[in-house]
C-alpha positions in Angstrom: 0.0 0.0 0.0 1.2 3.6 -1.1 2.1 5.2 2.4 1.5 8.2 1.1 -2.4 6.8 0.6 -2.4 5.8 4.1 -1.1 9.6 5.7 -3.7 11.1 3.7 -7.0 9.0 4.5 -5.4 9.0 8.3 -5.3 13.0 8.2 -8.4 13.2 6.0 -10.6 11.0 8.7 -8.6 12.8 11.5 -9.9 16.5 10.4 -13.6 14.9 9.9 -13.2 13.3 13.4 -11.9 16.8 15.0 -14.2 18.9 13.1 -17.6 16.8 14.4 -16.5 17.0 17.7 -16.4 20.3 18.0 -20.1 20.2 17.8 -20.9 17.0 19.9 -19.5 18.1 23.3 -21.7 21.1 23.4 -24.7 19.0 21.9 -24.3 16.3 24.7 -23.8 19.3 27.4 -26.6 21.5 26.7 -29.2 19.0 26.1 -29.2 18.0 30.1 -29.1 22.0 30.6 -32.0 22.5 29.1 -33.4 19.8 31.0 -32.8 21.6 34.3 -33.4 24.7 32.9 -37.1 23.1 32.0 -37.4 21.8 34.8 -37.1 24.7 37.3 -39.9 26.3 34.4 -42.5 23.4 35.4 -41.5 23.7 39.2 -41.8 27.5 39.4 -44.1 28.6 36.2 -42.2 32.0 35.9 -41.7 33.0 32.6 -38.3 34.0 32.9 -37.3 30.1 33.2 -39.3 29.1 29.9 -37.1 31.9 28.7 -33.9 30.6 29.4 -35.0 27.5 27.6 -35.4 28.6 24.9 -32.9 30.6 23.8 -30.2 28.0 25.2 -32.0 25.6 23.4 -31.8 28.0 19.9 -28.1 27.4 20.4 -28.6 24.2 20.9 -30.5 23.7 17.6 -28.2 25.4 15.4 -25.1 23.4 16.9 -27.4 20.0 16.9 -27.8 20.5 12.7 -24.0 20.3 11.9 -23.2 17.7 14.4 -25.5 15.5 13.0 -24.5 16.0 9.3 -20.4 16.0 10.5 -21.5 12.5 11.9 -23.3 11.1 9.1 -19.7 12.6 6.6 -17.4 9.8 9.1 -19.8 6.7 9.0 -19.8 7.1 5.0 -16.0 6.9 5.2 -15.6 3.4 6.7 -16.8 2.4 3.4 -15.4 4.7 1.0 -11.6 5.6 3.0 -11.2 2.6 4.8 -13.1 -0.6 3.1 -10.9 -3.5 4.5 -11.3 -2.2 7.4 -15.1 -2.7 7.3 -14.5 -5.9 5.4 -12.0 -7.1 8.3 -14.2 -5.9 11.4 -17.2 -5.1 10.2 -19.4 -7.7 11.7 -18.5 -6.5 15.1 -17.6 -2.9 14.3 -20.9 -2.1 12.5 -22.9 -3.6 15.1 -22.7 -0.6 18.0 -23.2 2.0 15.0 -26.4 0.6 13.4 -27.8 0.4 17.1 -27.0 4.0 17.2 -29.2 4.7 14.4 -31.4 2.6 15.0 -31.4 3.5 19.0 -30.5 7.0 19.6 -30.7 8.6 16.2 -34.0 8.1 15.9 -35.0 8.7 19.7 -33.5 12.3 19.1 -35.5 12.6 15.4 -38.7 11.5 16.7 -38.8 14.1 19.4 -36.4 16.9 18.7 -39.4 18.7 16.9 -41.4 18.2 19.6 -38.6 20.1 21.8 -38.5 22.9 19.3 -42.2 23.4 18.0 -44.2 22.0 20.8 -44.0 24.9 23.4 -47.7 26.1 22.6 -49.2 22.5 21.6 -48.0 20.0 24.8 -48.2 20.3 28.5 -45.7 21.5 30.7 -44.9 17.8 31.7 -45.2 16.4 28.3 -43.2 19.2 26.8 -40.4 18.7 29.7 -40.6 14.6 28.5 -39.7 15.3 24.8 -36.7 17.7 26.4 -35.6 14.7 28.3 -35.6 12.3 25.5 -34.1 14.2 23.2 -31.0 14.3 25.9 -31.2 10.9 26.5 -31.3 10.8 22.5 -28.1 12.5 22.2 -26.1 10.7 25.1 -27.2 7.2 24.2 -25.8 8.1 20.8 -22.5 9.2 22.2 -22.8 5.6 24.2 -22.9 3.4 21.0 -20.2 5.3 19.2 -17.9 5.2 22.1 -18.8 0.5 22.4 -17.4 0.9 18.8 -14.6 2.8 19.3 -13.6 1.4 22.7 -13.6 -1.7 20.7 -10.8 -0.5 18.5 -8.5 0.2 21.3 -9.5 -2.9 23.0 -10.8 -5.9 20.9 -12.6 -8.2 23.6 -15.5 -10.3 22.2 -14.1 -11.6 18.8 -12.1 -14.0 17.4 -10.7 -14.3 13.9 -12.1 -17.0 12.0 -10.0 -18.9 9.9 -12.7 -19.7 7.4 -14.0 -16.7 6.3 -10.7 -14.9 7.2 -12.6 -12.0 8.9 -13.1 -10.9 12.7 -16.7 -12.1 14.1 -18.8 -11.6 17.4 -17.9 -14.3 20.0 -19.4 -12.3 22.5 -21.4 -9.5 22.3 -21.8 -8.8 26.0 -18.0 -8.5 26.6 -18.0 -5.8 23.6 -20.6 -3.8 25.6 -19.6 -3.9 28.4 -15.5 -3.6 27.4 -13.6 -1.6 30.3 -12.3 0.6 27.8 -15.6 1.7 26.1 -17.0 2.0 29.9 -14.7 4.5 31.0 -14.2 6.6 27.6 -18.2 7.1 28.0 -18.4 8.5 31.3 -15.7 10.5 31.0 -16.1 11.7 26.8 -20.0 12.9 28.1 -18.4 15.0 31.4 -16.2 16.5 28.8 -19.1 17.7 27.1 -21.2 18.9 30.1 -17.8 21.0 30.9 -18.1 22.3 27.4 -21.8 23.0 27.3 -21.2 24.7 30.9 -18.2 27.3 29.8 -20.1 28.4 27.2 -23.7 29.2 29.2 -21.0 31.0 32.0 -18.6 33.0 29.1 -21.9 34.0 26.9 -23.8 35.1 30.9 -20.8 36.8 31.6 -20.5 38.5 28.4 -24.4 39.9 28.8 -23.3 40.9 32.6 -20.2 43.3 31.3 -22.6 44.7 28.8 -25.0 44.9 31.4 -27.7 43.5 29.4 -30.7 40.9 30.3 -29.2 40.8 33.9 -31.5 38.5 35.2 -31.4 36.1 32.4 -27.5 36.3 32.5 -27.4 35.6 36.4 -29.5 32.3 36.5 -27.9 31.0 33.7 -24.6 31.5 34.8 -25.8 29.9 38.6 -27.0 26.6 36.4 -23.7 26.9 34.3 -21.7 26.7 37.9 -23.1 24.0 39.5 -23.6 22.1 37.1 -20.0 22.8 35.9 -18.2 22.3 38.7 -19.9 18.5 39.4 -18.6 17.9 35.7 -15.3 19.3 35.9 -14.7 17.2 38.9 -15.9 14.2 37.6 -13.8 14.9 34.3 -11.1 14.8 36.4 -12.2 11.5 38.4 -13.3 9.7 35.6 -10.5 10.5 34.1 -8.1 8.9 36.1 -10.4 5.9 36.0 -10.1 5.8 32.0 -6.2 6.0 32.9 -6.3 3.0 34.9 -8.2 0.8 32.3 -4.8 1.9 30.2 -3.0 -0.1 32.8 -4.1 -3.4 31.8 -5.4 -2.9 28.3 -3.1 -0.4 26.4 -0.2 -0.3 28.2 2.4 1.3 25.5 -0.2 4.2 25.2 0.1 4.6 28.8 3.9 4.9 28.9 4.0 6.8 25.7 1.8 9.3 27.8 4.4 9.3 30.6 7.5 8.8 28.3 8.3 6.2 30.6 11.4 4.7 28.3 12.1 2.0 31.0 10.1 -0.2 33.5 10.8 1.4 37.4 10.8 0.0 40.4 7.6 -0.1 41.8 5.8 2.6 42.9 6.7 4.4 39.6 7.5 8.3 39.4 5.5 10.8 37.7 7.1 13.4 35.0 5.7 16.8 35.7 7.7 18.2 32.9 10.3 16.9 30.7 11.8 16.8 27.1 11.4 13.5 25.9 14.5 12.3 22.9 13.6 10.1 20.3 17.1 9.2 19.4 18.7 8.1 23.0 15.2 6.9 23.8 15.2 9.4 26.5 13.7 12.2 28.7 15.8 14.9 29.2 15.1 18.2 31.9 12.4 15.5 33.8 10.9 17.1 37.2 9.2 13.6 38.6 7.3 13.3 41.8 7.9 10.1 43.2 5.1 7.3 43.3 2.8 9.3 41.9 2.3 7.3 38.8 2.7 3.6 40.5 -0.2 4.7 42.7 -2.3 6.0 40.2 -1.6 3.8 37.4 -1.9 0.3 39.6 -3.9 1.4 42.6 -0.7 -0.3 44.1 2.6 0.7 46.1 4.2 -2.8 44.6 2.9 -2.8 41.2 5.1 -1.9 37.9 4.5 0.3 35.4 6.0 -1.4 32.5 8.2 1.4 30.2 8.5 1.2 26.3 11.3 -0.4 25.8 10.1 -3.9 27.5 7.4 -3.2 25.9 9.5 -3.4 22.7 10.9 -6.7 23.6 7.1 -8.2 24.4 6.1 -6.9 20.3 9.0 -9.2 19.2 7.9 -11.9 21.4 4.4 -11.4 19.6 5.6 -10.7 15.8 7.6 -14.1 15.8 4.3 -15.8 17.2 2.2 -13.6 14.2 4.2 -15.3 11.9 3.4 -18.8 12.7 -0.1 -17.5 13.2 0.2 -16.0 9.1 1.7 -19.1 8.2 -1.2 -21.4 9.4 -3.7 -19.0 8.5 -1.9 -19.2 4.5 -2.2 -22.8 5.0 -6.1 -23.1 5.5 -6.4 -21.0 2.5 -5.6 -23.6 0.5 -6.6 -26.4 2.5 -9.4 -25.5 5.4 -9.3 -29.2 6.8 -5.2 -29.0 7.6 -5.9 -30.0 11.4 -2.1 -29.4 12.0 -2.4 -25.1 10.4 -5.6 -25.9 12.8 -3.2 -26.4 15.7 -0.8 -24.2 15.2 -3.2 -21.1 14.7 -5.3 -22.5 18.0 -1.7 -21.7 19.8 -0.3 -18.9 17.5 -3.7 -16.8 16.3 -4.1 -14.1 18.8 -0.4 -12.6 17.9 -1.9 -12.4 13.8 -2.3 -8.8 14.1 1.2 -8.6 15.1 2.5 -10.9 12.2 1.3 -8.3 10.2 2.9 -5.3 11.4 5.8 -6.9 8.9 3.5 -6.5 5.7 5.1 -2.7 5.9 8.3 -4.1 5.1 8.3 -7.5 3.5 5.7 -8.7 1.4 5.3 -12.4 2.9 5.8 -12.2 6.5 7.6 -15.3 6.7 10.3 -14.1 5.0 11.1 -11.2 7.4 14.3 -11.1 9.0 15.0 -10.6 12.6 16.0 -6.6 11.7 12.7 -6.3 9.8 10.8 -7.7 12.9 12.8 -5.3 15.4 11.5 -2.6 13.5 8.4 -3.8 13.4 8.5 -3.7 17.2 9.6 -0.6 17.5 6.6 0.7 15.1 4.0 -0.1 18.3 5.8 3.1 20.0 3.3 5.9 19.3 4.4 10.1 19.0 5.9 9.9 21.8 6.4 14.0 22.2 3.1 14.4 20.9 1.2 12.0 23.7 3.2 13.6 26.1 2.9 17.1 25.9 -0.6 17.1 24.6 -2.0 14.6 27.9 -0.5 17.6 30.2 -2.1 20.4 28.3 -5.4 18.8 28.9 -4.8 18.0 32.7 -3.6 21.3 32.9 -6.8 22.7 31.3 -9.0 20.4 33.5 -7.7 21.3 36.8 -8.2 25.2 35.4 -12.0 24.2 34.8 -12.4 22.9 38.5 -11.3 26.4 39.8 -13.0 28.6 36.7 -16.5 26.7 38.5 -15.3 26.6 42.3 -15.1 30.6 42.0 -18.0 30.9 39.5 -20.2 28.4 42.5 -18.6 30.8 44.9 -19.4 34.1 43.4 -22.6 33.0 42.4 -23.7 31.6 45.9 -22.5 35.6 47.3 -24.9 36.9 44.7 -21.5 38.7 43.6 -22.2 39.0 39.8 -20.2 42.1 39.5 -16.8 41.0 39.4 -14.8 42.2 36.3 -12.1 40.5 36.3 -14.1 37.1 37.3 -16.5 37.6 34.2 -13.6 38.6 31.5 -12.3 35.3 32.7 -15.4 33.7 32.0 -15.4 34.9 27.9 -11.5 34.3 27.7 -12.4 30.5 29.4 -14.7 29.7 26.8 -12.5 28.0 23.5 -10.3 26.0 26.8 -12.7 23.1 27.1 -12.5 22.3 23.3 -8.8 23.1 22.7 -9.0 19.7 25.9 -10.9 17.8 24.3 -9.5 17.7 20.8 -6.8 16.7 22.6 -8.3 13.9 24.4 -8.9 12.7 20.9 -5.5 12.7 19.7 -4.5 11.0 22.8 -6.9 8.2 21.9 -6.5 8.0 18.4 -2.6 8.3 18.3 -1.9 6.7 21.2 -3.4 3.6 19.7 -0.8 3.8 16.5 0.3 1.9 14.2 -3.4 -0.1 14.8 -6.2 0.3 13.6 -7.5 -2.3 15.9 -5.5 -2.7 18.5 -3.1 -5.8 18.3 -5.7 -7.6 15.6 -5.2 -4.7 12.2 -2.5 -2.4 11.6 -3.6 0.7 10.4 -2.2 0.4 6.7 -3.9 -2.4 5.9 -7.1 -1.0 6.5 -7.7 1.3 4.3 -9.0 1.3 0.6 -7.6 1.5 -2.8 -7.3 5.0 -3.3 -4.8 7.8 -5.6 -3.6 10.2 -3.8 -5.2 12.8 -5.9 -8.7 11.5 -5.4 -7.7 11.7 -1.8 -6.3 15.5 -2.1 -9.8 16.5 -3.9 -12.2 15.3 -1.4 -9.8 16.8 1.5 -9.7 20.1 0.3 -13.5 19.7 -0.4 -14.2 18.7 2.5 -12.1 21.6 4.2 -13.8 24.7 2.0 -17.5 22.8 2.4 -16.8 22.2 6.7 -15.0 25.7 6.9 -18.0 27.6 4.9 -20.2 25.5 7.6 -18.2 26.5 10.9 -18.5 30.5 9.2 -22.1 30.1 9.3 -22.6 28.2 12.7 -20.8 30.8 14.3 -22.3 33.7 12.9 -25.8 32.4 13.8 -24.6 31.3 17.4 -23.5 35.2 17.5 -26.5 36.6 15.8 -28.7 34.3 18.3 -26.2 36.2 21.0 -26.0 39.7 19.7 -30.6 39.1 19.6 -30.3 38.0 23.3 -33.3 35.8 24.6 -35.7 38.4 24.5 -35.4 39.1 20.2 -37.0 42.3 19.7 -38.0 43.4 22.9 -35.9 44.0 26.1 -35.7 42.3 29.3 -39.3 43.9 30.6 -38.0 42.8 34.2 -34.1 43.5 34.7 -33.0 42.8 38.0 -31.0 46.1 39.7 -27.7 46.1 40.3 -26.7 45.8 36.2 -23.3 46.8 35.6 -23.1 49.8 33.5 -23.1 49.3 29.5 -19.5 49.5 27.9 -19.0 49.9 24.2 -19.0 46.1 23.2 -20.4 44.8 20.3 -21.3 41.2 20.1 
């Protein structure tokens, strides 16, 4: 396969991938806003409350649009970018994603009207339902999509079978309820309540500093802080538990992450800061706090954290098995009933993936010499500079959340909505969550590299046969069509903003106490 094929439908599904999840976060966020926000509405029937809805919910709406069409661009190119891949996997791959559709896309069609139309024509109760269920739409979505990919980065559940040379369900119930997928839920959906939360708080504070719609600003920045400081903090906590699946289940992404070149003695350090070198293999200017890691990683004082290079030597181990696996399986090609390829893939066949790592070098696998197969090793070593750096930017980002929300709580519970300083912070706070969790992404998604699925397909073999110019067409396509889209989602959001909740007509209640007007503009 022509690598240069492979780096473009990698970058070209990478700038999809980033691009629709700028839009789900806030999706999965505001939808159990509005819920509360609803809810206080049917508790309290004052107006102001139905209000809020509504206008959070026009933001909502606008983002809802684009994430759904983003999402519906990246399904399309399993089949187009990445066809072996679905040919490979597909049976088990395909299975969480038409259970999305089927599941939680249509839970979200069927009543996101309602939500949006049905103000004047339901109850309070029955409008408040179709509220709920569209964010239960939306989550359950996020759910399914995170089984499938929590299945790429650990592969419980299937087995490859010989005779139809494909991966197949041998367990459905392990692929639901895979550690991995568990913990990437629960923590990618508090990652989107963060993001739903900064915005409500920047977007209140913004209104505040103008001194316009105070009392609309102030309760939706009191919603935005406590229910973004509960999500920051369990960002953080679930987090850590996402980490610790790592420990068992990926551990070269986790020492990538903590350019952790050799195993330590147990309790393992952790690297504050440091300037990992991919040539002497290794971290240079390190500030480590001792057992930090061990403790975290293990939940043990006496557990090892194993480092990359032994990690190395364990690929090797696995490569020579993946060629006696590949030799079997070329075996039962041409004769299914040879019970001794039958034995020796029984013993060798969960290594296969790693047999073909060597495909990027040598042709037949077989033939690969013991040079070809170190290489190959070293090839399970993700970006090492790129895992490291870009994990501590987002810790750093999600321990400056839990404070943004512990003052914003404070502030809020003091009634003191006049702080300057606290509500410029607020607008400056509000691109921070993203900016995290794109990087959470590329943690994922590069962390698992060179596989596609983890220890079963190596990411070149996956994808389709493509030129490279039909692949730079439908990139930049794809970047003038999703850039003219991002113009006009955030020129509504900021028309929708510069309107305010009350359209043509001011607030005909403002609270006292408004800051005086400065000359902003939306």
């Amino acid at each position: 396969m022509d690598p240069g094929v492979v780096d473009l439908s990698r970058l070209q599904f990478a700038l999809t991938a980033l691009y629709h999840f700028l839009f789900v976060p806030l999706t999965l966020g505001l939808a159990f806003m509005l819920v509360i926000m609803e809810s206080v509405y049917v508790m309290t029937g004052r107006q102001i409350w139905r209000t809020i809805t509504q206008f959070w919910g026009t933001i909502f709406g606008i983002n809802f649009v684009l994430g759904v069409a983003t999402g519906l661009t990246m399904e399309f190119q399993f089949g187009t970018n990445w066809s072996y891949f679905s040919h490979y996997v597909g049976d088990i791959f395909g299975a969480p994603l038409a259970i999305e559709g089927l599941m939680a896309f249509f839970l979200e069609a069927t009543f996101v009207g309602l939500m949006f139309f049905g103000w004047d024509r339901l109850s309070k109760l029955g409008h408040l339902f179709a509220t709920f269920m569209v964010a239960l739409g939306t989550n359950l979505s996020a759910l399914w999509i995170l089984v499938a990919n929590g299945w790429m980065q650990n592969p419980v559940g299937a087995e490859f079978n010989p005779e139809t040379m494909r991966m197949e369900v041998v367990d459905f119930a392990a692929v639901l309820l895979n550690p991995i997928a568990q913990a990437k839920f629960v923590h990618t959906v508090s990652a989107g309540y963060v993001i739903a939360s900064v915005m409500v708080l920047g977007i209140s504070a913004f209104y505040l500093l103008k001194g316009r719609h105070v009392g609309f600003a102030r309760r939706s920045m009191a919603v935005a802080a406590a229910f973004g400081l509960a999500s920051s903090l369990s960002v953080v906590v679930l987090g850590d538990e996402s980490g610790y699946a790592l420990t068992d289940n990926q551990k070269m992404k986790l020492a990538a992450i903590e350019a952790a070149w050799h195993t330590e003695p147990a309790p393992a350090g952790l690297t504050l800061f440091g300037m990992p070198n991919l040539q002497d293999r290794r971290t240079e200017y390190a500030v480590n706090i001792p057992w930090v890691l061990g403790v975290i990683a293990t939940r043990s004082l006496d557990k090892e954290v194993t480092g990359m290079s032994e990690l190395v030597l364990l690929a090797q181990e696995r490569i020579a098995s993946g060629q006696q696996a590949y030799g079997a399986v070329e075996v039962l090609k041409q004769n299914p009933e040879d019970q001794e390829a039958r034995a020796v893939f029984a013993q060798h066949g969960r290594n296969l993936g790693y047999g073909l790592l060597l495909k990027n070098y040598v042709e037949d696998p077989r033939d690969a010499t013991p040079e070809q197969i170190e290489l190959a090793a070293w090839d399970t070593v993700p970006n090492v500079p790129l895992m490291f750096w870009s994990f501590r930017i987002m810790a750093m980002i999600g321990f400056a959340m839990i404070a943004l929300f512990a003052t914003a709580f404070l502030l809020c519970s003091m009634r003191r909505f006049d702080q300057r300083w606290f509500l410029w912070l607020c607008v400056a706070a509000i691109p921070l969550p993203w900016i995290a969790a794109e990087l959470g992404w590329i943690i994922a998604e590069m962390g698992r590299q060179p596989w596609a699925i983890e220890g079963v397909l190596p990411t070149f073999l996956g994808v389709s046969s493509l030129s490279r110019t039909s692949l730079w067409i439908t990139l930049i396509g794809f970047t003038v069509i999703y850039g003219t889209l991002a113009v006009i989602e955030v020129g509504l959001i900021l028309r929708t903003v510069r309107r305010g909740p009350f359209a043509a007509h001011e607030d005909p209640q403002p609270e006292p106490g408004a800051l005086p007007a400065t000359p902003m503009t939306a």
